[in-house]
N, C-alpha and C positions, 0 to 999 in steps of 0.2 A: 257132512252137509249134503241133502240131496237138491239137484236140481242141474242146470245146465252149467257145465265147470265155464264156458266162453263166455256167460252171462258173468257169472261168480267173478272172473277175471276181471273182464272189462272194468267191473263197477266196483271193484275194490271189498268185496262185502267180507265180515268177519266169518271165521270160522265158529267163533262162541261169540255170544254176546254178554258184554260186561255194563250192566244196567247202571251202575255206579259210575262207573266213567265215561258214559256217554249223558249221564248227567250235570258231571262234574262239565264235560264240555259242556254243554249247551246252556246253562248257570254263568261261565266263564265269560261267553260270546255274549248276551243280553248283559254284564256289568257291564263290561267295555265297551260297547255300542252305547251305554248309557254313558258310561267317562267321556268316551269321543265324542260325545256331544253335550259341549258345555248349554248349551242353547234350552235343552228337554230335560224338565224338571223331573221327572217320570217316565212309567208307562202307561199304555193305554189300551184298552183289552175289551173287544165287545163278547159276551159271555153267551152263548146261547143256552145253556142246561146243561150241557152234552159231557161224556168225558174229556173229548180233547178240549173243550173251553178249560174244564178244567183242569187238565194237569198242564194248558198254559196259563192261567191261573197261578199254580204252585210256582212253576219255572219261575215267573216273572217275580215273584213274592222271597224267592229265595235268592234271585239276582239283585233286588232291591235292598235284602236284610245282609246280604254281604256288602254294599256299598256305605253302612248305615253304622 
């Protein structure tokens, strides 16, 4: 990895990134914010066009299809 090793430390960063299981988290964290809140029927998601509207979009859609 290049970059500054006391930065890399600090902040815990991977040495590879494993694309799949940092989706598996973040799928995982939006069901269960969604369980823990018996109250919120849903999500809610203002979209602008962009990629990250959408691949929160996706998240959100694969968090929901697991609770479903």
């Amino acid at each position: 990895m290049v970059g500054n090793e006391n930065i890399i430390k600090q902040f815990g960063v991977a040495k590879e990134y494993d694309m799949e299981a940092d989706i598996k988290r973040r799928v995982d964290f939006l069901a269960k914010y969604l369980e823990a809140n018996p109250w919120a029927e849903g999500y809610l998601i203002g979209v602008s066009g962009g990629i990250d509207s959408a691949v929160a979009a996706a998240l959100l859609k694969m968090a929901a299809s697991k609770l479903n």
